[in-house]
N, C-alpha and C positions, 0 to 999 in steps of 0.2 A: 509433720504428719504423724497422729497416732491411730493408729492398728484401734478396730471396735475391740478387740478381744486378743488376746495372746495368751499362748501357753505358757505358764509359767515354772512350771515341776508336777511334781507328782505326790500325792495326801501318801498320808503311810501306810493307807488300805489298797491301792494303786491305782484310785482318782487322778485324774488331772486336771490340778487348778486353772486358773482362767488370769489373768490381771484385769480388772477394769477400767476402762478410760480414766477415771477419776482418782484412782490410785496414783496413777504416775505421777499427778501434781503433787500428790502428796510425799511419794518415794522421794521426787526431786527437793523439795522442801527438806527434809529430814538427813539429803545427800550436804546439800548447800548449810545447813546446818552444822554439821558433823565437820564439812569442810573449814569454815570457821571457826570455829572451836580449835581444827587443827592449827590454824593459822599464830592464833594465841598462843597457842601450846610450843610452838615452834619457837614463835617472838620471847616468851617469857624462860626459854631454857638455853637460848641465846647470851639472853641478860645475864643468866646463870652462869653463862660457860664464861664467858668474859669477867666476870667476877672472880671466877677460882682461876684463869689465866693471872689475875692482876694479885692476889691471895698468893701464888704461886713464886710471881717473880719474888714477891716482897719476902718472900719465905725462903728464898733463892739466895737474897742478899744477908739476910740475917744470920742463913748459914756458913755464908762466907766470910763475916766477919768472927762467928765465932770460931771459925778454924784459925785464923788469920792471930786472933789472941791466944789459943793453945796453943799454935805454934811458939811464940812469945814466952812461954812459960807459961804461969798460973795467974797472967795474966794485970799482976802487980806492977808498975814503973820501978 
């Protein structure tokens, strides 16, 4: 059910706007939009995070090998 008219704020001379029936399609449009876009945004920094997770381990183990040789000395047999 949408309202003929609603108040929507107030103009900065201190009118007060209106919404129009037809705006809302539009408002919801550009919501459901924005939504979307989030959705991606979410999925592809996801992708991201798991990637510097797996960058991380492997960066994990490289350092532990290379302690593992200092310790050894200079690392010669």
């Amino acid at each position: 059910m949408q309202p003929s008219r609603v108040l929507a704020g107030r103009e900065p001379g201190g009118e007060e706007t209106e919404v129009e029936p037809h705006e809302y399609d539009e408002i919801i449009r550009t919501l459901v939009r924005i939504a979307a876009h989030q959705d991606l945004s979410n999925q592809k920094q996801d992708l991201i995070n798991q990637q510097q997770q797996l960058i991380n381990q492997r960066l994990e183990l490289t350092l532990q090998a290379i302690r593992e040789i200092l310790q050894c000395g200079d690392g010669r047999q």
